[in-house]
matplotlib code that plots the C-alpha trace (Angstrom):
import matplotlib.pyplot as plt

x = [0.0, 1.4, 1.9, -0.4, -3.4, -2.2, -2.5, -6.1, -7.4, -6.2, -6.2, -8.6, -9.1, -5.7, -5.1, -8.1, -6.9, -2.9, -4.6, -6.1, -3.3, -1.6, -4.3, -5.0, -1.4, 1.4, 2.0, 6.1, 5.1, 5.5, 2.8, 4.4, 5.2, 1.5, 0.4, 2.8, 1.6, -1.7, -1.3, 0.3, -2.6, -4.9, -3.2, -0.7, -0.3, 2.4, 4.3, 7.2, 7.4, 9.0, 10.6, 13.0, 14.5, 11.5, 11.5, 10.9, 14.3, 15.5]
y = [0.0, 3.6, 5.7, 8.1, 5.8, 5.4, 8.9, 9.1, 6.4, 7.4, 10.8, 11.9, 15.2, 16.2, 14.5, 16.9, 20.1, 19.1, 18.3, 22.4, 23.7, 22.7, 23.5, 27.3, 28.5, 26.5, 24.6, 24.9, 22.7, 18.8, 16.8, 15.5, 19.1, 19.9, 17.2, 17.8, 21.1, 20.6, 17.9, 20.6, 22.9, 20.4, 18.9, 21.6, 19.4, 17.6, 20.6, 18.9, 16.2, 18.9, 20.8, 17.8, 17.0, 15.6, 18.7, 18.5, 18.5, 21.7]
z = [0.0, -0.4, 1.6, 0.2, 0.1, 3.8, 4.8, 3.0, 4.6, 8.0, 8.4, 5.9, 6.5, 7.0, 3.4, 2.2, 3.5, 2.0, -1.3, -0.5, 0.3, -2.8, -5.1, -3.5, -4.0, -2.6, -6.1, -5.0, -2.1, -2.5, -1.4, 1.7, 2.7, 2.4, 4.2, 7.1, 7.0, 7.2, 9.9, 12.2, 11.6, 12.9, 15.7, 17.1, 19.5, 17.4, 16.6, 19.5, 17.1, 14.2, 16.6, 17.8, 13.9, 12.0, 9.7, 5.5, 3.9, 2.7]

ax = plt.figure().add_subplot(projection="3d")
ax.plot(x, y, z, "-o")
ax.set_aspect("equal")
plt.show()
């Protein structure tokens, strides 16, 4: 299974609002930088989780 059919199937609407993101604007941003993106907008709570090293590559 992929990892994208992954993500839709658990965390829909985090997958929704990535797919969003990258249709309204951010077209420079990869899909897995939209989706952590959009995961941190809908659980701040798991903004320690980026902090400590698990940041998109530059």
């Amino acid at each position: 299974m992929s990892l994208s059919v992954l993500r839709w199937l658990l965390a829909p609407r985090t997958s929704l609002l990535a797919r969003r993101l990258r249709k309204n604007g951010h077209h420079e941003l990869s899909p897995d930088a939209a989706w952590r993106m959009a995961r941190l907008r809908l659980h701040p709570d798991e903004v320690p989780y980026r902090n400590h090293g698990h940041s998109p590559p530059s």
